[in-house]
C-alpha positions, 0 to 999 in steps of 0.5 A: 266919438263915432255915431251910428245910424242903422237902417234897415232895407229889405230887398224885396224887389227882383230889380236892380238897386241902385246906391248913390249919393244921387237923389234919384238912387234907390238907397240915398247914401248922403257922403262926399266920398260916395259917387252919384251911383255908387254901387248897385245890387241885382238879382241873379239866378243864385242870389243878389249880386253887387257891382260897383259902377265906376265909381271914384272910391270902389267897393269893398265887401269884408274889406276886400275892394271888388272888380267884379259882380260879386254873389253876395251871401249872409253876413256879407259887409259892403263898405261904400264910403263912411258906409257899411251895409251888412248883407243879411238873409231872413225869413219873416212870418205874417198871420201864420203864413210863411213868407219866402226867404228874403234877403235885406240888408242892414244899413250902418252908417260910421262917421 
């Protein structure tokens, strides 16, 4: 039976963010089939971006493996190894004062 784990991980942060199975990546991805730095999520002009940093197994967004940076957008789901990361975009509300738009991610782990 598989298990599943969510996390969830608000990109908040106009700076780059790494995703690894290293101990010094941003978002720690603990698989043997996830490189040292996997992947890494970064802003652009039009949104968040991903790439994958050379990395042995690629990665995939909606099960197609990219080669490129490729624009994110809502609902996107990233597979890094036995990982799977959904790209969602929200808004939250703090003491009736409108925050902007932030994008976070939806972390699941299948195993």
């Amino acid at each position: 039976m598989a298990s599943h784990e969510t996390k969830n991980i608000k990109l908040t942060s106009r700076k780059p963010i790494i995703l690894g199975r290293d101990r010094k990546a941003d978002i720690q991805l603990s698989d043997i089939t996830v490189s040292r730095q996997h992947a890494e999520i970064f802003p652009g002009n039009d949104g968040f971006y991903i790439r994958d940093l050379g990395s042995s197994n690629g990665v995939a967004v909606n099960q197609t493996r990219i080669d490129n940076p490729y624009l994110l957008a809502n609902g996107d789901r990233i597979s890094i190894g036995n990982y799977v990361i959904e790209f969602v975009e929200g808004s939250s509300q703090t003491l009736g004062q409108r925050e902007e738009s932030r994008p976070f991610g939806n972390l699941l782990r299948e195993s």
